[in-house]
C-alpha positions as CSV (number, residue, x, y, z in Angstrom):
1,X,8.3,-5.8,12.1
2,X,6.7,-4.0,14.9
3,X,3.0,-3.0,15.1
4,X,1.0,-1.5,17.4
5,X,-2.9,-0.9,17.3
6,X,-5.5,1.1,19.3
7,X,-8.8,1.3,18.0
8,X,-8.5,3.6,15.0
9,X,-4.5,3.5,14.3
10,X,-1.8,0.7,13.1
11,X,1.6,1.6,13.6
12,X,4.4,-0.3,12.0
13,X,8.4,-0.1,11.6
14,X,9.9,-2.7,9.0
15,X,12.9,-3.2,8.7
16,X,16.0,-4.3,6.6
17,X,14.9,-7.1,4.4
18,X,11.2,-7.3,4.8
19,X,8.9,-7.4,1.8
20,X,7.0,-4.5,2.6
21,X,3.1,-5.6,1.3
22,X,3.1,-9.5,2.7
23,X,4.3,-7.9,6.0
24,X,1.5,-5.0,5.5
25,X,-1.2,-8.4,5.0
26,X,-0.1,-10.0,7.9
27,X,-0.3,-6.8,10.0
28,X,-3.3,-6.3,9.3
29,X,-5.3,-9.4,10.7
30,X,-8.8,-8.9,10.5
31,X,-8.8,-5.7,9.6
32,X,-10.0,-4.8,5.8
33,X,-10.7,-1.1,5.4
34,X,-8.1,1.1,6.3
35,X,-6.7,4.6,4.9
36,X,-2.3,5.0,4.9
37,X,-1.5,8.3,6.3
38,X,1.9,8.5,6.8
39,X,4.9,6.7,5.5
40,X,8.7,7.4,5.2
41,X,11.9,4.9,4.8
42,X,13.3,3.4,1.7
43,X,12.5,0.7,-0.3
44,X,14.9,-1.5,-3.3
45,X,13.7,-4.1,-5.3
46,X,10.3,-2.6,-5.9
47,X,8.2,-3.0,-8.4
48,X,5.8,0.0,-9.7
49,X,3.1,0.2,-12.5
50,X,0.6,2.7,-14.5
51,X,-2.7,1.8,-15.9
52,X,-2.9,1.6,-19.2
53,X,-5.6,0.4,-21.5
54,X,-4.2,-3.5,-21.6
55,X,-3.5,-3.5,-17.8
56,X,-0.6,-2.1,-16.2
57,X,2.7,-1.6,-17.3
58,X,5.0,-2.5,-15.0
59,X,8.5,-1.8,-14.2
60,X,10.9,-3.1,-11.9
61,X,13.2,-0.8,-10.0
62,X,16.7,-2.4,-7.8
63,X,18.4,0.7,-6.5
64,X,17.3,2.2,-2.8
65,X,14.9,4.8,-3.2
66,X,13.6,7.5,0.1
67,X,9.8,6.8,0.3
68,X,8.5,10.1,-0.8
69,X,5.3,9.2,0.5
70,X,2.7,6.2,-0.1
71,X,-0.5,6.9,-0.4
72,X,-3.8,4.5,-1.0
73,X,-6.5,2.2,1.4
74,X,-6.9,-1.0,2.2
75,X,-10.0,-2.6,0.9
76,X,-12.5,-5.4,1.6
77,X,-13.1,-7.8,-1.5
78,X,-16.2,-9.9,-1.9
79,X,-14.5,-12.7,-0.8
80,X,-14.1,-10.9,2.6
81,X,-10.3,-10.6,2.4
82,X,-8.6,-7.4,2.4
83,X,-7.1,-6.0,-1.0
84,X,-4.2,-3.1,-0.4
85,X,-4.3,-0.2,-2.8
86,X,-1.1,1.9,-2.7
87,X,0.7,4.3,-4.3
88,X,4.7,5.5,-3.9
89,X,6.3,8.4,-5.0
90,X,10.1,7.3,-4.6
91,X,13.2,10.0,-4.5
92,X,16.8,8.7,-5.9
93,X,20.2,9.7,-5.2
94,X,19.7,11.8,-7.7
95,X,17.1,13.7,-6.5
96,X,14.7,12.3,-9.4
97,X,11.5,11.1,-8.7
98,X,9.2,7.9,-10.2
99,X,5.9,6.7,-9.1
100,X,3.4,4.6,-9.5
101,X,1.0,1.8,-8.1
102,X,3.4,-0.2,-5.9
103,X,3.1,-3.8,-6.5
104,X,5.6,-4.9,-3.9
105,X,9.4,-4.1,-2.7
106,X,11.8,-4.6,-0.3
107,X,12.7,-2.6,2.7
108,X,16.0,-1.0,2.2
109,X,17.1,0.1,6.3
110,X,13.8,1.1,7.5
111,X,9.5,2.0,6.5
112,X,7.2,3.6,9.1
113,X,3.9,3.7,8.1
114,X,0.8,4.6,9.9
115,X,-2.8,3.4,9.0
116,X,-6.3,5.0,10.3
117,X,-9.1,2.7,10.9
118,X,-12.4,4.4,9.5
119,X,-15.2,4.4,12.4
120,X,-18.1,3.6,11.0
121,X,-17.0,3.2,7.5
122,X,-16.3,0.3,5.1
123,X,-14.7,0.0,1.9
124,X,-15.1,-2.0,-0.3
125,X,-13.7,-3.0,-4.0
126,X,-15.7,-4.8,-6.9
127,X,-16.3,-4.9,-10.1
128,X,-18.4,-1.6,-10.9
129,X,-18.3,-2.3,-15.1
130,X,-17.4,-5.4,-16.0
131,X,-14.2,-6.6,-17.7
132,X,-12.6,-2.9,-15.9
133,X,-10.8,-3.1,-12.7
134,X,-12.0,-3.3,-9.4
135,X,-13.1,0.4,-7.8
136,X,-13.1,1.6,-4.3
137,X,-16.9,1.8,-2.9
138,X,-16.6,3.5,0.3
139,X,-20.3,2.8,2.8
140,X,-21.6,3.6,6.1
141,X,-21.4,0.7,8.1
């Protein structure tokens, strides 16, 4: 993995191999609100989901797929830690395309994604109704 950081952008390459959100984590440091802007590559071995009523409904995909584009924020949690909230739209061979809230996968050659840094904005996820799932609360700083 290779980042680089100024004040407002994280760039990262993965490569070959790497498990593509644990990397994302440990790039991140201290840093817990964030906004993914750009991202190409491929990823195998990943698995996506959709919301349904009883949670999400997950699926688990092996072939190489070119990273359409991921889209989502990075999030800070009550407990201070940072909670990554993305979602893929993933091409195949043949030319289909699948989606979904990405879970986690594996870098198949290469994945270069690029974060902003909000000045003078946090975000945030909790509980807004409870027993639902967590929702993004963006705030001035």
């Amino acid at each position: 993995m290779i980042v680089e950081r100024n004040k407002n952008l994280i760039a990262l390459r993965f490569d070959d191999g790497e498990d593509v959100i644990p990397r994302l984590y440990e790039a991140l440091g201290d840093t817990t609100s964030a906004i993914l802007i750009s991202a190409v590559g491929m990823l195998r071995d990943f698995e996506i989901g959709w919301l349904g009523p009883d949670g999400y409904e997950k699926k688990r995909f092996h072939e190489a797929r070119e990273i359409l584009s991921l889209s989502g924020t990075v999030n800070r949690q009550d407990d201070g830690k940072a909670f990554i909230h993305v979602h893929a739209s993933l091409a195949g061979r043949d030319y289909s395309v699948i989606g979904g809230h990405l879970f986690g996968g594996t870098v198949n050659f290469t994945c270069e994604l690029v974060l902003m840094i909000p000045e003078g904005l946090v975000f945030e996820r909790k509980v807004s109704v409870e027993g639902e799932p967590l929702k993004f609360f963006p705030k001035k700083k």
